[in-house]
N, C-alpha and C positions, 0 to 999 in steps of 0.2 A: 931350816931343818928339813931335809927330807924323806923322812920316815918318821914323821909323827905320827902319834898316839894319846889317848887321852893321859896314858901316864906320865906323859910330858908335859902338861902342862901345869902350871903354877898355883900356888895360893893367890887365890881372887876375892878376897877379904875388901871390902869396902866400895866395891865396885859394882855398877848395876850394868846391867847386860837386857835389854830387849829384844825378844825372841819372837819372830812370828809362825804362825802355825804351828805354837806351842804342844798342842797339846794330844799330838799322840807322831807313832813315826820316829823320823829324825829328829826334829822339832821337840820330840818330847824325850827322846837323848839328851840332846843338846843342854838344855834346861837342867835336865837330872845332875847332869855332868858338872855344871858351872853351879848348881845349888853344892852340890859337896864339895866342891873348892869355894864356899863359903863367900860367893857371890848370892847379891840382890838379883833377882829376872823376872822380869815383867813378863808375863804368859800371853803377849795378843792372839788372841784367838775369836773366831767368828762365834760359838758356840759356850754358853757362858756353866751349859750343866759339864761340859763333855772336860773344858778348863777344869774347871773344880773338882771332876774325878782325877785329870790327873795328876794335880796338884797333891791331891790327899796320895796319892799314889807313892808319889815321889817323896812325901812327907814319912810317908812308912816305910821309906830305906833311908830317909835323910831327915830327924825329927826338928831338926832347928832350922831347917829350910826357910831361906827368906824369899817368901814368892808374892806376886800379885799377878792378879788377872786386869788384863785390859781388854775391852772391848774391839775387835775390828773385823770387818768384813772388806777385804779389797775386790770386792766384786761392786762395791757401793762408795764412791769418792765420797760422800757427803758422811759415812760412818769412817775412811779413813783421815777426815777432816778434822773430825772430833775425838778419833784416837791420838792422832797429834797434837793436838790443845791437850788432854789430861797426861799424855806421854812426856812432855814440856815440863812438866809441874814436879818431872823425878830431881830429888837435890843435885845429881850428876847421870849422864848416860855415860859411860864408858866404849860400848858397842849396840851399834842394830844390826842385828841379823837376819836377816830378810830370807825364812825362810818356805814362807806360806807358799802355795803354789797348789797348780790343778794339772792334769795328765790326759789327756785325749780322751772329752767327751765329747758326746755329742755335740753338732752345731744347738749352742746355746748362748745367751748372751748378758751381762752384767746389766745392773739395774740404772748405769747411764750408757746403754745399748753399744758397749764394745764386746768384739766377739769376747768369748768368756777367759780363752786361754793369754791371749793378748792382752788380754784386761786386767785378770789378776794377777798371772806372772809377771808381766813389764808394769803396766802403767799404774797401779795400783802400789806396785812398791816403789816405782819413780816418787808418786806424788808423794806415800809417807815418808820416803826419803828426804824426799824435796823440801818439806813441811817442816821435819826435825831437827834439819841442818843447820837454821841458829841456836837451839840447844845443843847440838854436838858442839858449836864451835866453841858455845860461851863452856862447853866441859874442860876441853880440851886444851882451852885456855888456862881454865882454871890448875889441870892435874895433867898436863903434859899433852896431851894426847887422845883420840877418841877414832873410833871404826865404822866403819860402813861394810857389813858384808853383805854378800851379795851371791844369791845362790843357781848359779846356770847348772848344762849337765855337759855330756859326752855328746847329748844328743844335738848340739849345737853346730855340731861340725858337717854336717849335712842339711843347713838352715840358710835362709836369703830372709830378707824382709820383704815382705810385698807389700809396697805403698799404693798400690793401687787396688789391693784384693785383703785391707785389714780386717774389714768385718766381713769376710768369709761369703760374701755376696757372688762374685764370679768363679766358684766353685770352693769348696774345702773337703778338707782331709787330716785326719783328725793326729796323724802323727807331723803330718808337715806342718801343720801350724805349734804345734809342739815345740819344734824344730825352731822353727820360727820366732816364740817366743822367750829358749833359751838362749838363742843367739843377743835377741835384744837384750837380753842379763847383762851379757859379757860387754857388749859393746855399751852399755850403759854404764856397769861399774868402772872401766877404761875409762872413759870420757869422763865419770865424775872423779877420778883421780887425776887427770890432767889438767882441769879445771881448778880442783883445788890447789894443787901444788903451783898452778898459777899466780894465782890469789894468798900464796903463802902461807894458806891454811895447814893444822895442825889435825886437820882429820883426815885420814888414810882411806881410802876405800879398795877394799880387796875383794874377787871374784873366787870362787870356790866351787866343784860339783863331789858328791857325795858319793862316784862311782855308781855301780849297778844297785839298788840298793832295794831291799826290801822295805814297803813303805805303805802308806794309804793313796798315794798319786795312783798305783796302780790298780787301783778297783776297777776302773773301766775298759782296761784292757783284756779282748777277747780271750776265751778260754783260759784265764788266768788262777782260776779254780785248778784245771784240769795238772795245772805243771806246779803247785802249790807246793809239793813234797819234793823237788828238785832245787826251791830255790833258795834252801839253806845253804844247798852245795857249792851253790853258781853263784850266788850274790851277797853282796855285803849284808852284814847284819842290821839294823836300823841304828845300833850303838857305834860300829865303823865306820856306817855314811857319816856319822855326826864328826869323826876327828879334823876333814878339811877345813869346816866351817868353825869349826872348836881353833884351830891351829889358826884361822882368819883374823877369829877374835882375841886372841891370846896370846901368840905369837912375839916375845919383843924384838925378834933378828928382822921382823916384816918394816919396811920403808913405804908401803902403799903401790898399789898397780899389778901387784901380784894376781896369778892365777893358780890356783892349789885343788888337789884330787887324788883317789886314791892311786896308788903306784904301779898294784897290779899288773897283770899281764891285761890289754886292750884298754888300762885305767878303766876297771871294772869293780876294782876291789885292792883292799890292803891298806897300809899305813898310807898317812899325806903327802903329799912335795908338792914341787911343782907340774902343773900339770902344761897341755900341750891347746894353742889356739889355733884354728883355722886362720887360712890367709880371711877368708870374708870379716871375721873376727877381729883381726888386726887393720883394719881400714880405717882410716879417721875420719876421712870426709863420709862413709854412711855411718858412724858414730855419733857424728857432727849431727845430720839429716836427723836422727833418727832424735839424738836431742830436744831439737825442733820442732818435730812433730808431736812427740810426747806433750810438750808443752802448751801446744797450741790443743791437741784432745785432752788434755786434763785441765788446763789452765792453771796450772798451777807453775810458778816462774820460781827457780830455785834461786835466781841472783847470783849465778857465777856465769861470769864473761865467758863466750866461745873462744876469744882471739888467743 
């Protein structure tokens, strides 16, 4: 479909859904959205009071909500270790929606010293990815089918990976490494839908960016106070970034490898479709590389063949 909308999408009765960076933003769209189509969602979120406000939040436009909170921090491998062991334990996943993410801060770094944006953006949702992918398979099995999204942006399309300047040691700049780490999204969720369909899996993984969208990634963008009152006008609303990622997980016309975003003018804003990949994005072999390396800095080994 391309012009979706939330009104598109279906009764989601029996089905659980886990959501990162639930809980406020897109992220906490998202969740609202799939609790009144009468889906289970798992709330991962770093913050266990900020979850449970929005929970009650959402509970008070959606009284029969079926929510839980799970613990994760993807800045810290060892807390997204443990979110996957109790993540594991749900009777079916249906979809992960990998939406947690950070937005050009300062040079800072994850608590197993990878720069911060690289850390949590890519490799942080590699590893819970990586981590969950024998409960997805054993779902998917079970009830047809199961999701992987995967959330990059616009900003991807002026991204490289720098294998040689990941932790931001030979200079950094806080939109380029941004860049940088949306790209990794895309070529990550690529590569693990070619991998799977390798392997004959029954799990899809689709990429998604949520257009320009008003959100909490943007708090550390310079003078972003000062254009506050502008950017109702100019940017998605935090409920319309959610449809791409909503359309990722819900979707039944999606076959996996898809890339979906708003339609808008500059895919800024608007209903979902398909959206548009940079050549850098479409590479396999630095998809491949980039596989690789994830692996080797997380250690975490997902068990699907490159070949």
């Amino acid at each position: 479909m391309s012009d979706f909308t939330a009104a598109h999408m279906g009764d989601q009765s029996g089905k659980c859904f886990i959501v990162t960076g639930a809980n406020a933003g897109i992220g906490f769209e998202i969740s609202r959205l799939l609790a009144a189509r009468r889906a289970r969602v798992v709330m991962a979120c770093r913050a266990e009071g900020r979850a449970l406000s929005a929970m009650q939040e959402i509970r008070a436009k959606v009284p029969d909500a079926d929510l839980a909170f799970l613990p994760l921090d993807q800045a810290d491998l060892a807390s997204v270790r443990r979110a996957a062991e109790l993540a594991a334990k749900e009777s079916r996943i249906d979809a992960l929606v990998n939406n947690a993410g950070v937005m050009v801060p300062p040079l800072t770094f994850t608590k197993d010293g990878f720069e911060m944006q690289f850390g949590v953006n890519h490799l942080g949702c590699f590893a819970f990815t990586s981590l969950l992918l024998p409960a997805l398979r054993k779902s998917a099995q079970a009830h047809g089918e199961a999701r992987v999204v995967v959330t990059a942006s616009i900003a991807h399309k002026g991204g490289a990976i720098e294998f040689g300047n990941l932790d931001g040691s030979q200079g950094y700049d806080r939109m380029r490494f941004y860049r940088q780490s949306k790209l990794a999204n895309l070529l990550f969720a690529t590569e693990l839908d070619r991998r799977l369909k390798a392997e004959g899996s029954k799990v899809k993984a689709i990429a998604c960016h949520p257009g320009v969208a008003q959100s909490e990634l943007t708090r550390h963008i310079p003078l972003r106070r000062l254009f506050t009152p502008l950017l109702g006008v100019v940017l998605n609303t935090a409920e319309k970034g959610a449809w791409p990622a909503l359309q990722a997980a819900t979707d039944p016309a999606l076959e996996g490898g898809e890339y979906l975003g708003s339609r808008g003018i500059f895919e800024a804003r608007g209903p979902s479709g398909p959206a548009w990949k940079s050549p850098t994005a479409r590479d396999p072999e630095l998809a491949k590389r980039l596989w690789d390396v994830s692996e080797q800095m997380t250690g975490v080994v997902p068990g699907l063949s490159g070949a």
